[in-house]
C-alpha positions as CSV (number, residue, x, y, z in Angstrom):
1,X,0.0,0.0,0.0
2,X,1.3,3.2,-0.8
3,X,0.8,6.4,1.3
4,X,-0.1,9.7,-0.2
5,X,2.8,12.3,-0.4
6,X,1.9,16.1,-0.2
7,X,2.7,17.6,-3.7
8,X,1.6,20.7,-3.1
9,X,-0.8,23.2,-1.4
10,X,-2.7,26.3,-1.4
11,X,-3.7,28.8,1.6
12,X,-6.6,30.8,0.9
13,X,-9.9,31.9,2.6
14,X,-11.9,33.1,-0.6
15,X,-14.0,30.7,-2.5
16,X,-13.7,30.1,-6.4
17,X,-10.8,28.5,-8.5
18,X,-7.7,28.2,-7.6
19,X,-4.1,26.8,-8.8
20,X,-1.9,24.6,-7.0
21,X,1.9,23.9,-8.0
22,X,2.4,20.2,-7.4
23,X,6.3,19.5,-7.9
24,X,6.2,15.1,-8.3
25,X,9.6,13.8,-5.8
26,X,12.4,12.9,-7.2
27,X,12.0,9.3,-6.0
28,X,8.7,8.7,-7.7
29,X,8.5,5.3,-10.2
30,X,7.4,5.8,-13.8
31,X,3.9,4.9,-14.3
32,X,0.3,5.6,-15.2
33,X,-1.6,5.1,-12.6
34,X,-2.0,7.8,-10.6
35,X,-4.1,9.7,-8.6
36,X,-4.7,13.5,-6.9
37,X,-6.6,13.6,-4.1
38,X,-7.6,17.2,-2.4
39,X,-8.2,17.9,0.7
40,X,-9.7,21.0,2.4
41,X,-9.9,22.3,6.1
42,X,-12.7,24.7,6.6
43,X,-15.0,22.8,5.2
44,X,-13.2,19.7,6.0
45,X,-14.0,17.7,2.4
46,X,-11.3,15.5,0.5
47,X,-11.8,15.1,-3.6
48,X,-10.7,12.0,-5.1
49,X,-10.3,10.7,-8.4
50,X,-13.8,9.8,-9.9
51,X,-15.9,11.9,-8.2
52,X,-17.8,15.0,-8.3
53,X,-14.4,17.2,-9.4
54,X,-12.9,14.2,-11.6
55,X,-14.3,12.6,-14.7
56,X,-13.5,8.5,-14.8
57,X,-10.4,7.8,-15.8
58,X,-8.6,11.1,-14.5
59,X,-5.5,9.1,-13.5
60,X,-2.1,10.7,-14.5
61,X,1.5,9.1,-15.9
62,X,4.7,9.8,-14.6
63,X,7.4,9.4,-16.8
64,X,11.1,8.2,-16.0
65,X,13.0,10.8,-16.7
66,X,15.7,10.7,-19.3
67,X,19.6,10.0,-18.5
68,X,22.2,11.8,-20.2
69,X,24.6,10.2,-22.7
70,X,27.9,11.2,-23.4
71,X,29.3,12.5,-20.1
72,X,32.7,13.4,-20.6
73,X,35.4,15.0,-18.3
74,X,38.6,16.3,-19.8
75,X,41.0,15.8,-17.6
76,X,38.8,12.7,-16.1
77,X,41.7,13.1,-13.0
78,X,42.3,16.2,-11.5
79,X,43.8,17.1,-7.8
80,X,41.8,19.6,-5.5
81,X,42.0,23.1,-6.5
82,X,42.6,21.7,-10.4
83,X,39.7,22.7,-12.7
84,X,37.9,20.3,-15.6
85,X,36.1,20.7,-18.2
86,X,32.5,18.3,-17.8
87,X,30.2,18.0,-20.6
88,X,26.8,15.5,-21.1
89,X,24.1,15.4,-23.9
90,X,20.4,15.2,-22.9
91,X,17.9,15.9,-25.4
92,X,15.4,17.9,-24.6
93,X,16.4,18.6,-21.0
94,X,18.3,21.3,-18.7
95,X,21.5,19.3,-16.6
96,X,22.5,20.7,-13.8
97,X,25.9,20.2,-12.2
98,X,26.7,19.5,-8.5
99,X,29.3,19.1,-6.4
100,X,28.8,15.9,-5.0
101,X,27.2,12.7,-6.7
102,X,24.0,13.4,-4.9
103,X,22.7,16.6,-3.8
104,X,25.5,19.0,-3.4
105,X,25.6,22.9,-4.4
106,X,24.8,23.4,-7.9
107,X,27.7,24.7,-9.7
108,X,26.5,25.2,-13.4
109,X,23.7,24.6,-15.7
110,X,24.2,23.5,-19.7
């Protein structure tokens, strides 16, 4: 059983339409299967998928994200305070450069 994850959220106290930016984790497995759900406070009511604010079939696909080719490095071997030269080919898609295999401080963009 999976357990819903907060995507996103909204304060307001005025009725009507409104937006909420949902940003999908990082961590999420491609697929096509899923759902939103919304909840409210004041009044307490929770939306689902397939009810009065969804038609049938309202589910949504996440898609794996696509993985560079090409990474180069030139020099591939460098001692600390030595610069290099990093390159990768995505189509379609920003990549972002850290300093640490995961997470890190971004240090460029290509």
């Amino acid at each position: 059983m999976d357990f819903p994850v907060n995507i996103g959220q909204e304060s307001s106290t005025s009725g009507g339409t409104h937006s909420i930016n949902a940003i999908i984790p990082l961590n999420s497995t491609a697929g096509t299967s899923y759902h939103i759900r919304i909840q409210s406070t004041s009044p307490s009511k929770t939306a689902y998928a397939n009810n009065e604010f969804f038609s049938p079939g309202d589910n949504f696909t996440i898609n794996a994200p696509t993985i560079p080719s090409l990474v180069t490095a030139i020099p591939s071997t460098i001692c600390a305070g030595a610069t290099s030269n990093l390159n990768a080919t995505s189509a379609g898609n920003t990549i972002r450069w850290y300093t640490t295999a995961s997470g890190g401080t971004n240090i460029g963009n290509q």
